[in-house]
Structures are given as C-alpha cells and as structure tokens.
Backbone as CSV, one residue per row, in Angstrom:
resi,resn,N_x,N_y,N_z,CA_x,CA_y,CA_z,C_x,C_y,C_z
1,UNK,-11.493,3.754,-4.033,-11.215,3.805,-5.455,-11.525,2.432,-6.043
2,UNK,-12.175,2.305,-7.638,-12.500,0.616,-7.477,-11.715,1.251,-8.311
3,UNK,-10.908,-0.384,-8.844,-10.220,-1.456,-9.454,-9.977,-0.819,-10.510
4,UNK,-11.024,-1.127,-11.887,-10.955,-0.322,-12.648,-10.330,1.273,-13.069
5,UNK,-10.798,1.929,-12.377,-10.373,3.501,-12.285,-8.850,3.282,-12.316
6,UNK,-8.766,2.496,-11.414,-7.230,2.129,-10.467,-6.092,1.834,-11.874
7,UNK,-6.138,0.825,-12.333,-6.084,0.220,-13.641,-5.816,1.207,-14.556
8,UNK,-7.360,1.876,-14.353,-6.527,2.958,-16.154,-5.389,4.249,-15.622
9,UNK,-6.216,4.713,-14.422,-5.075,5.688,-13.872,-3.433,5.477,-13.997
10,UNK,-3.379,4.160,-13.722,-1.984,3.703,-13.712,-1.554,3.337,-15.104
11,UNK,-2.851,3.208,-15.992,-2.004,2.787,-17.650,-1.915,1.327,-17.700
12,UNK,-2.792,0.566,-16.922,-2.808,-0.775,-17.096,-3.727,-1.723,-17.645
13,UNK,-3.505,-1.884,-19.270,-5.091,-2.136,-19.658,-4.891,-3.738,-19.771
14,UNK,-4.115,-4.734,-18.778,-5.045,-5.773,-18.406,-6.711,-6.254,-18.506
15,UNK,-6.668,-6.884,-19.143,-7.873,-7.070,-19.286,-8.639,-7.863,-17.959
16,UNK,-7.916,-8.544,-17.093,-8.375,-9.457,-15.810,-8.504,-8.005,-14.948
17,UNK,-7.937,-6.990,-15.382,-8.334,-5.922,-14.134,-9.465,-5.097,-14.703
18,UNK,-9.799,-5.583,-15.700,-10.970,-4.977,-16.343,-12.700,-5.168,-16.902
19,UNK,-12.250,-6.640,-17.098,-13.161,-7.366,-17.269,-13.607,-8.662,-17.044
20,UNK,-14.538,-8.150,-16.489,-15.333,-9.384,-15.281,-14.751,-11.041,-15.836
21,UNK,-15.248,-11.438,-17.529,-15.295,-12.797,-18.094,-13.626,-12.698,-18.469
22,UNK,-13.039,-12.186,-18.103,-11.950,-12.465,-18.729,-10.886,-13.109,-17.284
23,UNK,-11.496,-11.900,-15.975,-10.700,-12.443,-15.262,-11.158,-13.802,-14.914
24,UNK,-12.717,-13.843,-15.075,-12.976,-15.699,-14.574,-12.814,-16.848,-15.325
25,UNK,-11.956,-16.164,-16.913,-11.497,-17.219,-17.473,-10.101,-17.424,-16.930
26,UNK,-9.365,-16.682,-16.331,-8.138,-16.761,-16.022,-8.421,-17.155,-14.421
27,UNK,-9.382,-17.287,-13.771,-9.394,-18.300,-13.164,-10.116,-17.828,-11.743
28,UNK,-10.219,-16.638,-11.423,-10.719,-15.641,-10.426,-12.217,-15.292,-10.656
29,UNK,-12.337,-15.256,-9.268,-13.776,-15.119,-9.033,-14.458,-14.009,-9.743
30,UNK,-13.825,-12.817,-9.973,-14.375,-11.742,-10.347,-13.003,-10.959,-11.132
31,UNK,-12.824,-9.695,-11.432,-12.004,-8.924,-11.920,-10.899,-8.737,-10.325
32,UNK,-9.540,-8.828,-10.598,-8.873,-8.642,-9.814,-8.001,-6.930,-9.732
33,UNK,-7.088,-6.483,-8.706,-6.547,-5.344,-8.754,-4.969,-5.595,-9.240
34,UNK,-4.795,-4.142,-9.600,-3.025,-4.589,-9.630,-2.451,-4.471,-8.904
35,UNK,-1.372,-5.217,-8.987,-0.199,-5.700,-7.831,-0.155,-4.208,-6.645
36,UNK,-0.633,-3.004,-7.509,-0.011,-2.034,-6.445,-1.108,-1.321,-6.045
37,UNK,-2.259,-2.013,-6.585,-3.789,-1.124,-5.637,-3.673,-1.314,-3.996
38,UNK,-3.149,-2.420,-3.679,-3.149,-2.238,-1.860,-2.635,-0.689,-1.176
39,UNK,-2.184,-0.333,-1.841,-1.472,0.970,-1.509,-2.472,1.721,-1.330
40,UNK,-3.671,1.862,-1.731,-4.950,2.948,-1.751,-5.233,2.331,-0.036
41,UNK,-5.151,1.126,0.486,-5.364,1.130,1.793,-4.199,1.507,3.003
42,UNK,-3.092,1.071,2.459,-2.073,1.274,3.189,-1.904,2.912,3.031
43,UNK,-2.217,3.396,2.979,-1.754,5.255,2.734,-2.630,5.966,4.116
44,UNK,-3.833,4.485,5.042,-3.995,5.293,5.773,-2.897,5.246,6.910
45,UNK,-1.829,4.560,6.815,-0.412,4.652,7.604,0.146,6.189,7.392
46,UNK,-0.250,6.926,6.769,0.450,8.104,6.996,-0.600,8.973,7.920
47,UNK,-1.561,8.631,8.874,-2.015,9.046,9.953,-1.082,9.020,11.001
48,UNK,-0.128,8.121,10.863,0.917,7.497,11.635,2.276,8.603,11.572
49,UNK,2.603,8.633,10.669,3.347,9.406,10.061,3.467,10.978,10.777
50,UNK,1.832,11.474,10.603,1.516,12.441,10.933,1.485,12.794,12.834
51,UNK,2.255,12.047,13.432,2.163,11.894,14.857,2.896,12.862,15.185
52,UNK,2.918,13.813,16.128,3.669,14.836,16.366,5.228,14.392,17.197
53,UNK,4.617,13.112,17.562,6.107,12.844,18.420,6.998,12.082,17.726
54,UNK,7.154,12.080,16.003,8.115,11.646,15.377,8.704,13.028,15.057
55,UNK,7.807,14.144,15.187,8.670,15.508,14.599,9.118,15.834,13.391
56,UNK,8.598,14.460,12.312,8.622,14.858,10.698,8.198,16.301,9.981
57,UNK,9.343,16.973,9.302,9.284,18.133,8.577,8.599,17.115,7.109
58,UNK,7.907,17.584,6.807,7.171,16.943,5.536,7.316,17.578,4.437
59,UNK,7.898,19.041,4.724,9.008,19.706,3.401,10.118,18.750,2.826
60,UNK,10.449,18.085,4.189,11.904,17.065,3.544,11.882,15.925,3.135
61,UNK,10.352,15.359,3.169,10.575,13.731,2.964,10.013,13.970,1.956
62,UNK,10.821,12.551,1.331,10.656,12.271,0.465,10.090,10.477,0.271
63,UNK,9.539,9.410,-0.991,9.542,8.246,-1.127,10.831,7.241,-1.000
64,UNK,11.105,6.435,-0.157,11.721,5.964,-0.253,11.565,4.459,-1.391
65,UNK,10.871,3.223,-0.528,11.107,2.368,-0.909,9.295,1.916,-0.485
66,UNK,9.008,0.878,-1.278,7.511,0.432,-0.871,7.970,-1.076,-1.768
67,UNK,7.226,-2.066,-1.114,6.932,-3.483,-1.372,5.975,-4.026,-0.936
68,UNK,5.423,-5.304,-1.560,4.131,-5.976,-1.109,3.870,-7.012,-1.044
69,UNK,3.239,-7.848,0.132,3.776,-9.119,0.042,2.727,-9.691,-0.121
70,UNK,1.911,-10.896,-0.816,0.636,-11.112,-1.413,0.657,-12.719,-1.031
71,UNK,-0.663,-12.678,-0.156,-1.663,-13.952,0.338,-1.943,-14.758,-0.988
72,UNK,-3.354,-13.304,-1.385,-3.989,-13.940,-2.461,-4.297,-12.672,-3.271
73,UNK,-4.955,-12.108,-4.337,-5.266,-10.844,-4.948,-6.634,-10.456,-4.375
74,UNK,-6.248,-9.270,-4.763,-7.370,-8.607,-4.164,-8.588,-8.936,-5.108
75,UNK,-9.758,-8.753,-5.223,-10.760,-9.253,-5.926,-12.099,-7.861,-5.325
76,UNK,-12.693,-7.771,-6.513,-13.676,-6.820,-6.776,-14.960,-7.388,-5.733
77,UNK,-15.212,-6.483,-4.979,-15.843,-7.289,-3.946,-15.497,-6.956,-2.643
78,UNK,-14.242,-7.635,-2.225,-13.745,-7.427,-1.094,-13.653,-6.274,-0.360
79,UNK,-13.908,-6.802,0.792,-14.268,-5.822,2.048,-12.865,-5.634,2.873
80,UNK,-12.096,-4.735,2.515,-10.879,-4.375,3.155,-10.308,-3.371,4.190
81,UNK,-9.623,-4.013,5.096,-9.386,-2.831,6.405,-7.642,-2.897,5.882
82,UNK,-7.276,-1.949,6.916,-5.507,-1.915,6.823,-5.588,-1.416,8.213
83,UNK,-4.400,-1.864,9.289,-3.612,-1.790,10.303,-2.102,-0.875,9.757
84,UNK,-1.763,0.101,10.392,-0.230,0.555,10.112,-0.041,0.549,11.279
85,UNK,1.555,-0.097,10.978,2.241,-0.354,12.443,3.971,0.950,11.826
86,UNK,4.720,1.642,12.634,6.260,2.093,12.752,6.415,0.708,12.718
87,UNK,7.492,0.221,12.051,8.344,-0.695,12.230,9.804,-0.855,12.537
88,UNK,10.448,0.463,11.662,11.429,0.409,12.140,11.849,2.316,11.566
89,UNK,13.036,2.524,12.258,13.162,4.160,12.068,14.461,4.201,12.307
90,UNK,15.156,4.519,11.586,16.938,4.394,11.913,17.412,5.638,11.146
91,UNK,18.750,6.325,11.567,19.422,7.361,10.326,20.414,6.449,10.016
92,UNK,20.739,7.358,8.805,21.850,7.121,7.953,22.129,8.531,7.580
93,UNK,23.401,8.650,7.686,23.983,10.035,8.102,22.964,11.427,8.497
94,UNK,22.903,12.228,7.463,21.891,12.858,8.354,20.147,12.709,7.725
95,UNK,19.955,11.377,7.009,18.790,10.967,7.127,18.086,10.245,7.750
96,UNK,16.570,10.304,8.129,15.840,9.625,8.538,14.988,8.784,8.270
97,UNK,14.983,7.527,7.897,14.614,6.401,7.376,13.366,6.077,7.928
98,UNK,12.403,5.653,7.727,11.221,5.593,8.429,10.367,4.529,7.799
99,UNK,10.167,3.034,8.118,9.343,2.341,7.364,7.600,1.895,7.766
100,UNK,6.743,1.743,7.702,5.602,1.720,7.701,5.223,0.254,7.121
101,UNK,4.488,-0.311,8.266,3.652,-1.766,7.625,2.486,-1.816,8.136
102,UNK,1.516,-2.409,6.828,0.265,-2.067,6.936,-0.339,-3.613,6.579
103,UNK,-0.800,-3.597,6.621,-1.998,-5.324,7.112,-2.774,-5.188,6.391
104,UNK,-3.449,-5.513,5.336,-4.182,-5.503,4.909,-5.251,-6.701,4.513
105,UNK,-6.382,-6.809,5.438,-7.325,-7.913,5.784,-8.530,-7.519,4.849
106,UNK,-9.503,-9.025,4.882,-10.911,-8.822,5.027,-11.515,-8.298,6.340
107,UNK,-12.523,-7.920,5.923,-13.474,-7.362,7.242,-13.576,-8.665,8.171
108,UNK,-12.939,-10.097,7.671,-13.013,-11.359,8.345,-12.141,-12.011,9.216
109,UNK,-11.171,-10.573,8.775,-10.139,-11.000,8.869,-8.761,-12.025,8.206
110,UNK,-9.002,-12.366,7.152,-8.212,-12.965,6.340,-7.294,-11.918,5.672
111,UNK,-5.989,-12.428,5.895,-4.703,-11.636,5.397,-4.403,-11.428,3.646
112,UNK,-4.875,-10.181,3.365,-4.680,-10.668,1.891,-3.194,-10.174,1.107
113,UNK,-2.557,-9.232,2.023,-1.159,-8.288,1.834,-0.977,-7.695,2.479
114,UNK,0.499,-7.675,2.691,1.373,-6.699,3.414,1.925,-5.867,2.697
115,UNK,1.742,-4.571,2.867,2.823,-3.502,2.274,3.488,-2.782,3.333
116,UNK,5.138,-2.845,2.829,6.087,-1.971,3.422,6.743,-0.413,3.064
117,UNK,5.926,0.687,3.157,6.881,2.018,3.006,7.540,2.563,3.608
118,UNK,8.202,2.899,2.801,9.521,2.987,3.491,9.572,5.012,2.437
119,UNK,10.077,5.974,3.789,9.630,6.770,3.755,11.071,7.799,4.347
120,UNK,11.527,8.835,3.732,13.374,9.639,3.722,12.736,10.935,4.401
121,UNK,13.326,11.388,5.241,12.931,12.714,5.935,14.502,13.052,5.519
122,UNK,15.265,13.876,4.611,16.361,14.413,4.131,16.935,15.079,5.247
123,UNK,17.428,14.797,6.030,18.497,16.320,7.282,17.825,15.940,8.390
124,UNK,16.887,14.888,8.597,15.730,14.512,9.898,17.128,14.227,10.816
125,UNK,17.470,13.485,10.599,19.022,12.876,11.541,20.081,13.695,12.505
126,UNK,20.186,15.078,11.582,20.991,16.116,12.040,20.578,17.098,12.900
C-alpha cells in the first residue's frame, strides 16, 4: 500500500504525507508515512497467529491493544521487511491475551519500528 493511499484512507490530510516539497521542507528526504502505516507490515504476524498449535477460535478474538516504537519514519522509498515474533500469551480469567512483535527493517537491515499487538481470544482461557 503506498503512503499516500494510506493517508487518505485513514483521513489524514497532512501534507508531509502527501507531498513530496512539503515533506522536504519539513526536513525529510521524501514524503513520510503515518505514525500507524507500519501496521500494513506487521499484519504479516497474523501468519503467526494462524498456527494451529495456539488453537485460536477467530470467532472470539477480538483487538486488543497495538503500539509502536519508532527509530526513524518511514519514508517513500523504503524497502521494508517485518519479523513477527509470540511474545508473550497469558489469561486473565477466561481470556486469552496474546501479544505479537514485529521488526520492522530495511532490506539492510536497519531498524526502523517496532510494533506490538496485542490480540483477546474472549473464553480462549476456559
């Protein structure tokens, strides 16, 4: 998905996420993404998700919680991979808590964000 698209889909008419001279007056190489485009890479963590030996009913889950932790911005251009790792999986009464972290590099490997989802399987526990 580029940038742009990303931007209006979400209702964000920034102009640095939109236009090239505006973001390089504000100081960036090119047009940057918003804070929550990493998520278009991190979503391939729900391959993870989809593992049969967590036994997730996907009728019951629901969004929990998601955050992102930022190197540098993403920039129009960039060549991006994502890693999803389980991190952690605990209940709380009869839910199942399930969080997801995803890496999100250059093809160079340079770290540009971390995102954490965090993900409710409702009755998973019981």
């Amino acid at each position: 998905m580029k940038i742009k698209e990303f931007a209006t889909a979400i209702g964000d008419n920034n102009p640095i996420y939109h236009d090239r001279e505006a973001a390089r007056a504000a100081g960036h190489p090119d047009v940057i993404a918003p804070p929550t485009f990493p998520i278009v890479f991190s979503l391939s963590g729900g391959a993870i998700l989809a593992d049969p030996e967590l036994g997730l009913n996907f009728a019951m889950v629901v969004h929990g919680e998601q955050r992102f932790e930022y190197r540098r911005p993403v920039h129009a251009g960039d060549e991006l991979v994502s890693v999803s790792t389980v991190t952690d999986i605990r209940s709380v009464g009869r839910n199942e808590f399930i969080t997801v972290r995803s890496d999100v590099t250059t093809v160079g490997g340079e770290l540009v964000c971390t995102t954490y989802n965090t993900i409710v399987e409702r009755g998973g526990a019981g």
